[in-house]
Biopython code that builds the backbone (N, CA, C, O; Angstrom):
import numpy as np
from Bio.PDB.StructureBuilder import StructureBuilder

atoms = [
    (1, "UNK", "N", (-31.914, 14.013, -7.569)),
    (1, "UNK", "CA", (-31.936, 12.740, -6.875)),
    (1, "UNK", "C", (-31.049, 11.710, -7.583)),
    (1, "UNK", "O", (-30.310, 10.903, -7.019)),
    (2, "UNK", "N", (-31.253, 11.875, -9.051)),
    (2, "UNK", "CA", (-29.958, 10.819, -9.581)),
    (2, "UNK", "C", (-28.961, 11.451, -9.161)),
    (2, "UNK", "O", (-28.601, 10.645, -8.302)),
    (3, "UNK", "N", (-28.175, 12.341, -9.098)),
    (3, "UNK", "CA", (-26.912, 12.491, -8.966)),
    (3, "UNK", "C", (-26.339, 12.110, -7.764)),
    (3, "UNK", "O", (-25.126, 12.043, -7.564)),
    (4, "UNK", "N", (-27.341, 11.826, -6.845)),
    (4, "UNK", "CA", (-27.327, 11.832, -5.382)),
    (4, "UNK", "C", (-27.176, 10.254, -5.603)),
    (4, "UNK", "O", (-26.110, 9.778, -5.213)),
    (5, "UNK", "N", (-27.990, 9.489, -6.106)),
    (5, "UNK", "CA", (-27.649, 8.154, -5.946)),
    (5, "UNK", "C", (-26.277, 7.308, -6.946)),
    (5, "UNK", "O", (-25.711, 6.216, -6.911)),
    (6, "UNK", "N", (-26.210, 8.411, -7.682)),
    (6, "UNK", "CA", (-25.438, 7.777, -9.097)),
    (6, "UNK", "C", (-23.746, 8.034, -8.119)),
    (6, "UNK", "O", (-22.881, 7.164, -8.221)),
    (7, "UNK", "N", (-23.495, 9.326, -7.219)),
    (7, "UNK", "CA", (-22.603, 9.529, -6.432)),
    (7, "UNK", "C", (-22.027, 8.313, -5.253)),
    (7, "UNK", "O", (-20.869, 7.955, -5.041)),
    (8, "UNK", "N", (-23.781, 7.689, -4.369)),
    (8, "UNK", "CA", (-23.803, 6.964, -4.240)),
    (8, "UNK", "C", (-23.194, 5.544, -4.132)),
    (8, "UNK", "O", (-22.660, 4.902, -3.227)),
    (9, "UNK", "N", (-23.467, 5.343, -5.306)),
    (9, "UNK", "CA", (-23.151, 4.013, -6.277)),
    (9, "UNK", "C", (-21.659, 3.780, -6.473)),
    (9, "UNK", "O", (-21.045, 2.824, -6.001)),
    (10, "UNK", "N", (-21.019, 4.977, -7.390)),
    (10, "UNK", "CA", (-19.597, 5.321, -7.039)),
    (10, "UNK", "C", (-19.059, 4.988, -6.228)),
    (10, "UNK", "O", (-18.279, 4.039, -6.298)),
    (11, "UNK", "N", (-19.346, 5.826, -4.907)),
    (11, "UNK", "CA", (-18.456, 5.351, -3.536)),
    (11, "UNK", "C", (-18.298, 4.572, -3.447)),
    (11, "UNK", "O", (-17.139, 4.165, -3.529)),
    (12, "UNK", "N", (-19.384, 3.713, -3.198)),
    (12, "UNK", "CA", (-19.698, 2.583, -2.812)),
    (12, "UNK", "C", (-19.140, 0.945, -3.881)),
    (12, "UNK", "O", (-19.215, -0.263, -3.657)),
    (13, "UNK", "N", (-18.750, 1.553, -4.726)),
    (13, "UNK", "CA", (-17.946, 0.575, -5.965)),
    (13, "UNK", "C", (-16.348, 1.045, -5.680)),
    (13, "UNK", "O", (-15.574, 0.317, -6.301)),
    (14, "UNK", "N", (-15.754, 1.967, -4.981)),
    (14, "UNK", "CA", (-14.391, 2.669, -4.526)),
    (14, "UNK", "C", (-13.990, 3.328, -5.464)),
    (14, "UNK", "O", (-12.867, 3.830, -5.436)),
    (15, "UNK", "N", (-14.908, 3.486, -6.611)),
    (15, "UNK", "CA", (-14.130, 3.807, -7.938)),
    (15, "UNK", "C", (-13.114, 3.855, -8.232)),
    (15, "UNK", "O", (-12.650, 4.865, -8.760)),
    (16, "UNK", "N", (-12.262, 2.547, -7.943)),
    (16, "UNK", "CA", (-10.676, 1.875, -8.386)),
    (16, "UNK", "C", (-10.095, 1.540, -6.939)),
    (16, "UNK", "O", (-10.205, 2.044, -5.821)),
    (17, "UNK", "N", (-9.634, 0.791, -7.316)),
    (17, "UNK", "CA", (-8.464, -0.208, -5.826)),
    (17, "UNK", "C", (-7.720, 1.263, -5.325)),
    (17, "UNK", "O", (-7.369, 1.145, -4.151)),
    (18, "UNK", "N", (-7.449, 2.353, -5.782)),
    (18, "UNK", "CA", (-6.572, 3.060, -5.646)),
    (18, "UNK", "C", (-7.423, 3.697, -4.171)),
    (18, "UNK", "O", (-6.620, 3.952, -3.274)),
    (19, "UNK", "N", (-8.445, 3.894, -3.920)),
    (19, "UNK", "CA", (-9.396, 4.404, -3.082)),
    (19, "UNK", "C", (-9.592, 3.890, -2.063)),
    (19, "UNK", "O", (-10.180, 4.626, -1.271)),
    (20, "UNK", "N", (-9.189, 2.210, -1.439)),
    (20, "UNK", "CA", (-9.756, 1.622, -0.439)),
    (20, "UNK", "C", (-8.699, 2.072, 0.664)),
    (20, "UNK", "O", (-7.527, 2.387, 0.461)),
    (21, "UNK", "N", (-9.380, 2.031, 1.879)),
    (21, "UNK", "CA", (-8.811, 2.129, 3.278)),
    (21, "UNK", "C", (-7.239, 1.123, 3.053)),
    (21, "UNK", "O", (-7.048, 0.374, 2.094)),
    (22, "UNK", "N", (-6.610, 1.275, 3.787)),
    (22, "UNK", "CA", (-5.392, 0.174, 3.979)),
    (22, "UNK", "C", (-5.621, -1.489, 4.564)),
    (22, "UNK", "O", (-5.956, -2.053, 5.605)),
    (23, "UNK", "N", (-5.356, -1.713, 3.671)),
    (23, "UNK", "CA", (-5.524, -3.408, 3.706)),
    (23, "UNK", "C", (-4.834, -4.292, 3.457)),
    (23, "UNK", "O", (-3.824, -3.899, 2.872)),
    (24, "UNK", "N", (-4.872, -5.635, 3.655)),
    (24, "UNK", "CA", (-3.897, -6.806, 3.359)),
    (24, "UNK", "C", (-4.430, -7.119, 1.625)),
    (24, "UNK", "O", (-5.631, -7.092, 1.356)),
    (25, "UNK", "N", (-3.724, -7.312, 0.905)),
    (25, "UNK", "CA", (-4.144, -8.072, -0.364)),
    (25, "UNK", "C", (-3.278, -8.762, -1.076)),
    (25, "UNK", "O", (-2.161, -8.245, -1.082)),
    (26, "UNK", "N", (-3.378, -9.754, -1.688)),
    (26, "UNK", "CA", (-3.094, -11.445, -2.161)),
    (26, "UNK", "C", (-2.143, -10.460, -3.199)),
    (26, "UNK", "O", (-2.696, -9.452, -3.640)),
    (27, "UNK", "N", (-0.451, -10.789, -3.672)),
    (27, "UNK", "CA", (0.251, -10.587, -4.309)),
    (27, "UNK", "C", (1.339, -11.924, -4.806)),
    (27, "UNK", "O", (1.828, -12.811, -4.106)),
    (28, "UNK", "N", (1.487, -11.656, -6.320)),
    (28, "UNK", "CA", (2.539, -12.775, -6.716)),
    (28, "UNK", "C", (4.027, -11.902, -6.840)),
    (28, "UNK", "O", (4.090, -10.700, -7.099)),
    (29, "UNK", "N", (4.992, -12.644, -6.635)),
    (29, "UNK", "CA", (6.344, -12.344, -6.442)),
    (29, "UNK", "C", (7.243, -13.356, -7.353)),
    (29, "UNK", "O", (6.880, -14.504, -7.608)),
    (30, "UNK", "N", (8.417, -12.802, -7.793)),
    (30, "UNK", "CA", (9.197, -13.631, -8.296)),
    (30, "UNK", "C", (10.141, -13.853, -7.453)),
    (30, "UNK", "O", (10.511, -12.957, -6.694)),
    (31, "UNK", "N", (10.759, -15.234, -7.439)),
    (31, "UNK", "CA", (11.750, -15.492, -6.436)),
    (31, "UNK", "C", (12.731, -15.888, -7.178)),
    (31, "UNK", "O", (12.166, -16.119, -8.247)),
    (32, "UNK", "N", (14.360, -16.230, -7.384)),
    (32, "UNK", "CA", (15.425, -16.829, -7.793)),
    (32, "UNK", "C", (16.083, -17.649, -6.947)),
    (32, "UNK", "O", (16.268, -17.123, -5.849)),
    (33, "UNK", "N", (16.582, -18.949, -7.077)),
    (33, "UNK", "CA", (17.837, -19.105, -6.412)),
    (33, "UNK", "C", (18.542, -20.672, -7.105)),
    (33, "UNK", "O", (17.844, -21.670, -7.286)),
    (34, "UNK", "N", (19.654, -20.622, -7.341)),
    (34, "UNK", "CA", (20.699, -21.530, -8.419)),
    (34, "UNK", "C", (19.837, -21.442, -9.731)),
    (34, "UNK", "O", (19.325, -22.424, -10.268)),
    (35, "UNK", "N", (19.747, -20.240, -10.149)),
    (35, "UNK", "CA", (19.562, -19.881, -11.493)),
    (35, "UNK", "C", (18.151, -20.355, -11.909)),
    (35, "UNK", "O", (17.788, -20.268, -13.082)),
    (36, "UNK", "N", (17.355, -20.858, -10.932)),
    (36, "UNK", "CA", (15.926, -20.844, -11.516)),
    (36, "UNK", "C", (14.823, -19.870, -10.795)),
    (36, "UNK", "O", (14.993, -19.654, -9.596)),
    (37, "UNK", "N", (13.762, -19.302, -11.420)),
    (37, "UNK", "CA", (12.636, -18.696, -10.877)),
    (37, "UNK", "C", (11.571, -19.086, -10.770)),
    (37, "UNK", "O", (11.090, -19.523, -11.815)),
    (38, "UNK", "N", (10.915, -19.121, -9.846)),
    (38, "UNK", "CA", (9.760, -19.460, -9.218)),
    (38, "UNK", "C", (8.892, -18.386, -8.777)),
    (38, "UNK", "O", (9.354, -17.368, -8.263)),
    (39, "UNK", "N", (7.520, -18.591, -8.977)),
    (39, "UNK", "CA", (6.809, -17.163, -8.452)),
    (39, "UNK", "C", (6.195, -17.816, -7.076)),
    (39, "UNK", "O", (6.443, -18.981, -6.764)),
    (40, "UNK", "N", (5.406, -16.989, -6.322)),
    (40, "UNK", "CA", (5.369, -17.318, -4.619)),
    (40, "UNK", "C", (4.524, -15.850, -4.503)),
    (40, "UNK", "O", (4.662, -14.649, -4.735)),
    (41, "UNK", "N", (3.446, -16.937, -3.919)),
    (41, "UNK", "CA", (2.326, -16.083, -3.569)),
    (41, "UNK", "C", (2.449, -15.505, -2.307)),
    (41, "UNK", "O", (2.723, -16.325, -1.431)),
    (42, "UNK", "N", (2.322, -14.238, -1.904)),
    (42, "UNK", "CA", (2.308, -13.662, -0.471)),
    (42, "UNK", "C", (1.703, -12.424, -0.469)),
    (42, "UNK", "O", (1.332, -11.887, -1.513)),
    (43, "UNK", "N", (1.539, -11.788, 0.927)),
    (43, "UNK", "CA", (0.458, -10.277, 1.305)),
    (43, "UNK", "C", (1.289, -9.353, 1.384)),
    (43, "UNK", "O", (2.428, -9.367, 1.852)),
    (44, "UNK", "N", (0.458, -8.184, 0.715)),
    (44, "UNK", "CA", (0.919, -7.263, 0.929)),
    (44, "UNK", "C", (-0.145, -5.997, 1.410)),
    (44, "UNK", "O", (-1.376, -5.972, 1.422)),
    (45, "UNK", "N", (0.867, -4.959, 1.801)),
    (45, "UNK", "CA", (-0.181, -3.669, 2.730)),
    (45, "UNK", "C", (-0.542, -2.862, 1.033)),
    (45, "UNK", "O", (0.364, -2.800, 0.202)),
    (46, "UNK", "N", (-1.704, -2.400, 0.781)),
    (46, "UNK", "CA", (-2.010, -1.609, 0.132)),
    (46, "UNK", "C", (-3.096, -0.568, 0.551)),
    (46, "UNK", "O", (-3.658, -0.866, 1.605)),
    (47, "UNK", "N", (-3.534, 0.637, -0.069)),
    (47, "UNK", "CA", (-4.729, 1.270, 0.169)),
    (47, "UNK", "C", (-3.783, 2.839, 0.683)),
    (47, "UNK", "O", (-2.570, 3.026, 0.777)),
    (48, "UNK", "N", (-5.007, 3.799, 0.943)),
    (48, "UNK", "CA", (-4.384, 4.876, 1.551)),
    (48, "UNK", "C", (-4.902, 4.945, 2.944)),
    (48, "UNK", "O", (-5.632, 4.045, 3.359)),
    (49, "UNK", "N", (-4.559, 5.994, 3.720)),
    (49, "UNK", "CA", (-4.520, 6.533, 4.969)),
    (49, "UNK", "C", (-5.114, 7.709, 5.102)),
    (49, "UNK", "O", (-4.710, 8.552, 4.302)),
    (50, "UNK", "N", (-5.930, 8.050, 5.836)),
    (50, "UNK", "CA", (-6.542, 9.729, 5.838)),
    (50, "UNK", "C", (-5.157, 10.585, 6.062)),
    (50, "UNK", "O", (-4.259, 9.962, 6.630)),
    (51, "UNK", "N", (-4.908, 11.813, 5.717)),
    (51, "UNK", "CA", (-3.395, 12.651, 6.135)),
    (51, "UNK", "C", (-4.594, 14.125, 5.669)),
    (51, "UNK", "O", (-5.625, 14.261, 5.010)),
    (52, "UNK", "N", (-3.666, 14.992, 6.489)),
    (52, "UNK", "CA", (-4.334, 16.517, 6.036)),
    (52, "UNK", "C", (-3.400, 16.891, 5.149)),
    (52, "UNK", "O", (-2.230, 16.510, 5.136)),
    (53, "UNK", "N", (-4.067, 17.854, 4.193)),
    (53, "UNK", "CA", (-2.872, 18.687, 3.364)),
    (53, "UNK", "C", (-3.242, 20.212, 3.783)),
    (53, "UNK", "O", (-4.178, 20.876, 3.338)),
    (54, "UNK", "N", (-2.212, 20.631, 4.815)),
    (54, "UNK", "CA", (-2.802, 22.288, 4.987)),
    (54, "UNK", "C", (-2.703, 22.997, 3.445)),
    (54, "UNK", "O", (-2.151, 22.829, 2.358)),
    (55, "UNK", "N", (-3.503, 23.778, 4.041)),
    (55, "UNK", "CA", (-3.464, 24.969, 2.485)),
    (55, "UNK", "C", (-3.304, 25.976, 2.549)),
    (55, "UNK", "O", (-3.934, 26.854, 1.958)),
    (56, "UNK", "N", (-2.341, 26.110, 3.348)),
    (56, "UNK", "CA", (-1.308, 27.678, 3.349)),
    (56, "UNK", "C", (0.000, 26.944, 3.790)),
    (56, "UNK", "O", (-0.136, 25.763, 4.107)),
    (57, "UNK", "N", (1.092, 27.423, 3.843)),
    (57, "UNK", "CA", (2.480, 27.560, 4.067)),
    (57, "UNK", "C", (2.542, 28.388, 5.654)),
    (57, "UNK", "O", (2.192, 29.539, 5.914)),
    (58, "UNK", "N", (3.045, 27.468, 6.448)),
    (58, "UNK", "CA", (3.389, 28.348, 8.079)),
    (58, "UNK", "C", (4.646, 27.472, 8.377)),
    (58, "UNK", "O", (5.072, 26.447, 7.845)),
    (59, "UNK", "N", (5.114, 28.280, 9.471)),
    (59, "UNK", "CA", (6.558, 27.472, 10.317)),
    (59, "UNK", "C", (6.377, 26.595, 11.171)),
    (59, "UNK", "O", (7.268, 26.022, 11.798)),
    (60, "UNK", "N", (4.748, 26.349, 11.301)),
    (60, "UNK", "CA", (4.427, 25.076, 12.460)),
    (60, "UNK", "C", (4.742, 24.189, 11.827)),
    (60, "UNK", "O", (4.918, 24.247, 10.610)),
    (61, "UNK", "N", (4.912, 22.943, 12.693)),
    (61, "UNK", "CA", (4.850, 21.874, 11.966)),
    (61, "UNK", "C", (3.285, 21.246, 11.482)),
    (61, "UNK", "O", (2.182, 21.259, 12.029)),
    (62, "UNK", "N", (3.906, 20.577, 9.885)),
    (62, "UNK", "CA", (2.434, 20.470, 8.863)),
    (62, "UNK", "C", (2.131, 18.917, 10.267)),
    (62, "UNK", "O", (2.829, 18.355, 11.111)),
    (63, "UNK", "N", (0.761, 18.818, 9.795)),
    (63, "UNK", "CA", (0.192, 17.555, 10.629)),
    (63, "UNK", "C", (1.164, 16.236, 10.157)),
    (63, "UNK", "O", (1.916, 16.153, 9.186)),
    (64, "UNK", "N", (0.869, 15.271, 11.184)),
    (64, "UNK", "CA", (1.961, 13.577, 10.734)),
    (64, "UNK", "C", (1.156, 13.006, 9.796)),
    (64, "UNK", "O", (0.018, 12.582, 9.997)),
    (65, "UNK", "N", (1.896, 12.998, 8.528)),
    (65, "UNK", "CA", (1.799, 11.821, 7.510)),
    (65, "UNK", "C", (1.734, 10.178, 7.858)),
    (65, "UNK", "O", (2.616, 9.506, 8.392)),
    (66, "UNK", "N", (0.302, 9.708, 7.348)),
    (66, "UNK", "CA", (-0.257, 8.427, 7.877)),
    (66, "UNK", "C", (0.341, 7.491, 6.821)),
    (66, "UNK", "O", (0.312, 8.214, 5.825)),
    (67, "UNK", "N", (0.763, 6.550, 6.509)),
    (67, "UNK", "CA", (1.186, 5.777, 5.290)),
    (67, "UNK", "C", (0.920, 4.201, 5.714)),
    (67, "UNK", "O", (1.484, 3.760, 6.715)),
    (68, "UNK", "N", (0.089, 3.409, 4.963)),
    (68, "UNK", "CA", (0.048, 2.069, 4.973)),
    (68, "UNK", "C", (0.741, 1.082, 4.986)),
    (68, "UNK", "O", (0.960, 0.656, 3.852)),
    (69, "UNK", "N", (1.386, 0.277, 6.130)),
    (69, "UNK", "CA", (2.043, -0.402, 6.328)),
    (69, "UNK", "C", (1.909, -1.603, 7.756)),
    (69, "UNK", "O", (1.107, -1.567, 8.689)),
    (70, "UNK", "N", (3.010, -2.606, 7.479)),
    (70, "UNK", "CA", (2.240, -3.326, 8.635)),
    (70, "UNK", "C", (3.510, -4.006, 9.656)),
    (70, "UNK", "O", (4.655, -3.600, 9.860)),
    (71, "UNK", "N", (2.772, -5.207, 10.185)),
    (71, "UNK", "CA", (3.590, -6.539, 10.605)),
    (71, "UNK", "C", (4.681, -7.021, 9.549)),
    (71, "UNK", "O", (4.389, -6.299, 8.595)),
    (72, "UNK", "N", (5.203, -7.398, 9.348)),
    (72, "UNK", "CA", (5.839, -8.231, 8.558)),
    (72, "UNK", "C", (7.139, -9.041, 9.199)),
    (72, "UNK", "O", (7.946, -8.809, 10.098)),
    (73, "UNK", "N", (6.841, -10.417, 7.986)),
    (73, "UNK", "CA", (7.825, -11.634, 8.454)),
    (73, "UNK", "C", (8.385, -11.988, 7.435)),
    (73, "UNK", "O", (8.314, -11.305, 6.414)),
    (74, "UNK", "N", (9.140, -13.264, 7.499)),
    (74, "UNK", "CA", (9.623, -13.422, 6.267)),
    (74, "UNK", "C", (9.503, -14.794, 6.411)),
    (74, "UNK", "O", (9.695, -15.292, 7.520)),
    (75, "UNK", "N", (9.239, -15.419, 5.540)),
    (75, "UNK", "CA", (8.956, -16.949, 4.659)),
    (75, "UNK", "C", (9.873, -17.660, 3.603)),
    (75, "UNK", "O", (10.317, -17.003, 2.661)),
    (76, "UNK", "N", (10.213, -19.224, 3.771)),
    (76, "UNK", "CA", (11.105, -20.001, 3.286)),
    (76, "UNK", "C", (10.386, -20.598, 2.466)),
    (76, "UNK", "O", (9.375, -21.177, 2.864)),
    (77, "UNK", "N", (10.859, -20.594, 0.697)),
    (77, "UNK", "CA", (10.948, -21.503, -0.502)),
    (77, "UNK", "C", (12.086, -21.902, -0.664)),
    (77, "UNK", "O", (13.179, -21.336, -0.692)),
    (78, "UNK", "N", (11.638, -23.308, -0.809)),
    (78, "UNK", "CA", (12.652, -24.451, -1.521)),
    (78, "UNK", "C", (12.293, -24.363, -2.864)),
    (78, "UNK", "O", (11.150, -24.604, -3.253)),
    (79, "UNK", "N", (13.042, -24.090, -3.460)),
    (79, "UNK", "CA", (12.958, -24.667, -5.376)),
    (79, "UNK", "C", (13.448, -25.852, -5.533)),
    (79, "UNK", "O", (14.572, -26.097, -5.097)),
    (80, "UNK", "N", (12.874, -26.591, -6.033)),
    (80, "UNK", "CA", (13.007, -28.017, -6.550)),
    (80, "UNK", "C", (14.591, -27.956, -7.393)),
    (80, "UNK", "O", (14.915, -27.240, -8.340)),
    (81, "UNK", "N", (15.273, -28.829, -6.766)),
    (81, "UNK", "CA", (16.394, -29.056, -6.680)),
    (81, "UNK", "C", (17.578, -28.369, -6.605)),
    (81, "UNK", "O", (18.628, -28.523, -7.229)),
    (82, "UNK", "N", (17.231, -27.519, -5.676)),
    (82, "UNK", "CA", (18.149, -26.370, -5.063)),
    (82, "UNK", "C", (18.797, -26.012, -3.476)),
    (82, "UNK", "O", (17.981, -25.318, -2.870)),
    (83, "UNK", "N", (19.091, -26.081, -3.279)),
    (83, "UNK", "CA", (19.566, -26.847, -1.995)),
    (83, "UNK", "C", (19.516, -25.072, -0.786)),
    (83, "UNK", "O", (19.753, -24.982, 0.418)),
    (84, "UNK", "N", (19.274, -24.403, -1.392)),
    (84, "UNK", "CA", (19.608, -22.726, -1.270)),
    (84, "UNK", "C", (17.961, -22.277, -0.741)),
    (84, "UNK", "O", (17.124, -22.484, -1.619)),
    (85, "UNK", "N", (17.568, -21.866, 0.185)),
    (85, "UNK", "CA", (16.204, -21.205, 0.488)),
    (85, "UNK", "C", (16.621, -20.713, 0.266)),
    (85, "UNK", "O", (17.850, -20.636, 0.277)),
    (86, "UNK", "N", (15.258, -19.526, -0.362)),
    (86, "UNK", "CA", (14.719, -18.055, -0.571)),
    (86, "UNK", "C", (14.067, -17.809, 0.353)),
    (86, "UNK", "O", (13.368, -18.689, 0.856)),
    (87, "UNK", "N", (14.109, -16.247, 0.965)),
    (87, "UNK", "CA", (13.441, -15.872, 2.131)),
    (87, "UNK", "C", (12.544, -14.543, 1.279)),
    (87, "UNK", "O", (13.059, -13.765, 0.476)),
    (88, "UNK", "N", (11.291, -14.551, 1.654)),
    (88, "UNK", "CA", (10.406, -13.267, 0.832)),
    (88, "UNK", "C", (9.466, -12.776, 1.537)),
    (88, "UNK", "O", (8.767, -13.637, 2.070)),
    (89, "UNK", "N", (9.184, -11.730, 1.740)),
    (89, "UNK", "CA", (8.316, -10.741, 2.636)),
    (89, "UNK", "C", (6.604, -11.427, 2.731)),
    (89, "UNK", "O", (5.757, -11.842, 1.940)),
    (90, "UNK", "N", (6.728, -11.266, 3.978)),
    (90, "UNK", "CA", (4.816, -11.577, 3.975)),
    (90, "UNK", "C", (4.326, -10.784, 5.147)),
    (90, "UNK", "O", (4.681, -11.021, 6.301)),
    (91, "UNK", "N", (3.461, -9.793, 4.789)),
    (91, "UNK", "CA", (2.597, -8.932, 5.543)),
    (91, "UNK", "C", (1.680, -9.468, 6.198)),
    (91, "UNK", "O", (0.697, -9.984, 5.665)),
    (92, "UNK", "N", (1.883, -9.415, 7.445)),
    (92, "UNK", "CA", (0.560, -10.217, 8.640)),
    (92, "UNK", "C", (-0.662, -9.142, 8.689)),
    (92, "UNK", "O", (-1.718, -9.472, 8.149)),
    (93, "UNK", "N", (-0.574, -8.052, 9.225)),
    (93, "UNK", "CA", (-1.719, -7.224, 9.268)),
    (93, "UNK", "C", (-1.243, -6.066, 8.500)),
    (93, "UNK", "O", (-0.139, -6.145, 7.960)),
    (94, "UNK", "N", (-2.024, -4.888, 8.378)),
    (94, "UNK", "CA", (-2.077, -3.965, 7.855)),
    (94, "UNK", "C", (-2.556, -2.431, 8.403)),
    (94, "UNK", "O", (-3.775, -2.367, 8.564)),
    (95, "UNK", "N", (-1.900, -1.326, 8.681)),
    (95, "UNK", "CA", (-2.655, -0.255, 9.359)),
    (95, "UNK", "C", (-2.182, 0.611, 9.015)),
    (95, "UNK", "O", (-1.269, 0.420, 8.212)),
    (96, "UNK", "N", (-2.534, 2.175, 9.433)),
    (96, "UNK", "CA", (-1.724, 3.687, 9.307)),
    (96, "UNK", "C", (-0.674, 4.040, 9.847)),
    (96, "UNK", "O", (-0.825, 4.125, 11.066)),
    (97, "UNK", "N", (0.253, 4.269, 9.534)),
    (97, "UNK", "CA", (1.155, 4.471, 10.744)),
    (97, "UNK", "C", (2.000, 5.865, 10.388)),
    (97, "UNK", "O", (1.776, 6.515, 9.367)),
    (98, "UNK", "N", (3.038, 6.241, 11.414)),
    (98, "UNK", "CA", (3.201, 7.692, 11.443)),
    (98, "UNK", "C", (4.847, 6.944, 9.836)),
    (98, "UNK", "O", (5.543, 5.935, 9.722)),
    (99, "UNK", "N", (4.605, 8.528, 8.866)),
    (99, "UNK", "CA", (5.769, 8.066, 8.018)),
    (99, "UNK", "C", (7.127, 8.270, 8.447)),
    (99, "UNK", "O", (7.429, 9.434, 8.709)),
    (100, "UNK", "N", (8.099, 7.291, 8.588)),
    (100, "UNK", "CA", (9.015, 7.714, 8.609)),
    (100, "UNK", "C", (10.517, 8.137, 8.081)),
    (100, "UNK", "O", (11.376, 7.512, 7.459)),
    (101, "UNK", "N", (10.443, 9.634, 8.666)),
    (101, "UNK", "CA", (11.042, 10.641, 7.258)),
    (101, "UNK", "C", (12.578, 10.448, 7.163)),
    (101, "UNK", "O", (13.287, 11.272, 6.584)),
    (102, "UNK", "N", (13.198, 9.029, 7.911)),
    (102, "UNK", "CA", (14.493, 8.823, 8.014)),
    (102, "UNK", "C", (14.397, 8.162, 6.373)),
    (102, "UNK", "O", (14.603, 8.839, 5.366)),
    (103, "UNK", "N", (14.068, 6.815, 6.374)),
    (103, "UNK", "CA", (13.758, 6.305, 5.563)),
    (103, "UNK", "C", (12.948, 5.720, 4.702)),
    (103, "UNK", "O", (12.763, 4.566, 4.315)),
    (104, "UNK", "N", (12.248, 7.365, 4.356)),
    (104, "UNK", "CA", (11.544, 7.100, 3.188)),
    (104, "UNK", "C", (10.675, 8.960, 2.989)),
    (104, "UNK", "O", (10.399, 9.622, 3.990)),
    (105, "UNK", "N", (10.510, 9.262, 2.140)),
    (105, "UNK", "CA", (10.447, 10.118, 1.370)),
    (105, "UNK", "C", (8.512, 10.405, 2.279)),
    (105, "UNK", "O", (7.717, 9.467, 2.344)),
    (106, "UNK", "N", (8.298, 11.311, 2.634)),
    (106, "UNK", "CA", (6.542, 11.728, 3.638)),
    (106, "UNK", "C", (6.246, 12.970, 2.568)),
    (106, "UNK", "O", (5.169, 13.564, 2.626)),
    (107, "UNK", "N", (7.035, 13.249, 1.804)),
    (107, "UNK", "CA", (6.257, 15.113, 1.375)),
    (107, "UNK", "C", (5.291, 14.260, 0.096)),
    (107, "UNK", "O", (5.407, 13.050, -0.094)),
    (108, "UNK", "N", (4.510, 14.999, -0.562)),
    (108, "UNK", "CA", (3.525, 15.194, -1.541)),
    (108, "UNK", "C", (4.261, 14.654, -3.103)),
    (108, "UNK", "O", (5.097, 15.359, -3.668)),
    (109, "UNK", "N", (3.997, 13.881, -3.428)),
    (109, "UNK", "CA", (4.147, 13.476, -4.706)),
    (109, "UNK", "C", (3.738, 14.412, -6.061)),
    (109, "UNK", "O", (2.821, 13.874, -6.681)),
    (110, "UNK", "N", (4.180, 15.634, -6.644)),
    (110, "UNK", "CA", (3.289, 16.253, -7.286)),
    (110, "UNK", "C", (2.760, 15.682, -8.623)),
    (110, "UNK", "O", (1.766, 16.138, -9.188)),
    (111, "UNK", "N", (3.630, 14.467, -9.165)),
    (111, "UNK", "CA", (2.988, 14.213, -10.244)),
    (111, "UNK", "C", (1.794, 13.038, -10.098)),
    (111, "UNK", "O", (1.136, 12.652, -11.063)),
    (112, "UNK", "N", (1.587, 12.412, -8.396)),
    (112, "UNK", "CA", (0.758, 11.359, -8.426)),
    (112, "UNK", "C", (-0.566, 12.377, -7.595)),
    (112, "UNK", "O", (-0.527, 12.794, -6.438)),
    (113, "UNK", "N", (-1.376, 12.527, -8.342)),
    (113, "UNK", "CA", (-2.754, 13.331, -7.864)),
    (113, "UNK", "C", (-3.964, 12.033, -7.928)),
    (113, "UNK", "O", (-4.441, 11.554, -8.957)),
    (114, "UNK", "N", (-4.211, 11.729, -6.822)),
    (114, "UNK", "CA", (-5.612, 10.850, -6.822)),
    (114, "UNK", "C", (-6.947, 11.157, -6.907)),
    (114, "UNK", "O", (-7.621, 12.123, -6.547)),
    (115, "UNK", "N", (-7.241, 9.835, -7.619)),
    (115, "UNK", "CA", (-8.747, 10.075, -8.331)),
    (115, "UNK", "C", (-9.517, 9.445, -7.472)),
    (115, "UNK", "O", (-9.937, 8.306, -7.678)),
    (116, "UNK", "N", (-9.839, 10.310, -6.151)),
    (116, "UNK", "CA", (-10.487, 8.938, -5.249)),
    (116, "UNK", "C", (-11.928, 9.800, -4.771)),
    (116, "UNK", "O", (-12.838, 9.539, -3.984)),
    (117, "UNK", "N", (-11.614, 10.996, -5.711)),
    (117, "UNK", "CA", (-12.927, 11.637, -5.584)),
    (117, "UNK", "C", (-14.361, 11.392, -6.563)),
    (117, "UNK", "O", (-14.440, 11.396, -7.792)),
    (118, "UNK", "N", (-15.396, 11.191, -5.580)),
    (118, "UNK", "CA", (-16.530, 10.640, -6.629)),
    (118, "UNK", "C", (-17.614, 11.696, -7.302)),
    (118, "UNK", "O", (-18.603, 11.721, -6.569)),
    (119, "UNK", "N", (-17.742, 12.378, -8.182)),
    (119, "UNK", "CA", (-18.174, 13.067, -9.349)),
    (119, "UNK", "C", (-19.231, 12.774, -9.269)),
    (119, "UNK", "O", (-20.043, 13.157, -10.111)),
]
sb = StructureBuilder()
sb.init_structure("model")
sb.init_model(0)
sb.init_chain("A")
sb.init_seg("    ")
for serial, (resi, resn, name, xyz) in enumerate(atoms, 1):
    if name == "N":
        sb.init_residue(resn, " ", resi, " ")
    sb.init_atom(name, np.array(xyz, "f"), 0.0, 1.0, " ", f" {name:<3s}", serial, name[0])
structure = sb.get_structure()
């Protein structure tokens, strides 16, 4: 029965940010422009996506890779006495979406193995 609740407990704590569903979350950024930097708060998509990993090798095609990503716009800073906006990414919503294998890399990472399993 402890192990059952102590498992529980785990889940239910995500055991690390690395574990949560895909979501919007609060990020700082550095910005430049006429040689000064400023940091600038904005959202970003984080979390994972359910995806299957078959476990055999066939010529079908493997199932579509889900990857976290969203809306996005872009937003104007003025730096104090700079006459030059900066434009910097801000994520409106956040969801799964199919990866795409033009630009950007969908196969298996072998050296990033996640710990999102609860013990």
């Amino acid at each position: 029965m402890q192990l059952v609740v102590m498992a529980a407990v785990l889940a239910l704590a995500g055991a690390g940010q690395d574990c949560l569903d895909c979501h919007l979350t609060s990020y700082t950024i550095e910005v430049e422009s006429c040689g000064t930097t400023e940091y600038v708060n904005t959202t970003v998509c984080v979390g994972h996506c359910y995806n299957e990993d078959p476990v055999y090798i066939s010529h079908h095609e493997w199932p579509e890779q889900k990857i976290c990503n969203g809306d996005w716009s872009e937003e104007v800073k003025f730096i104090e006495g700079c006459p030059e906006a900066v434009k910097y990414p801000v994520a409106r919503n956040c969801n799964c979406i199919a990866c795409n294998t033009e630009k950007m890399h969908c196969g298996r990472d072998p050296a990033h193995i996640p710990n999102c399993v609860a013990v």
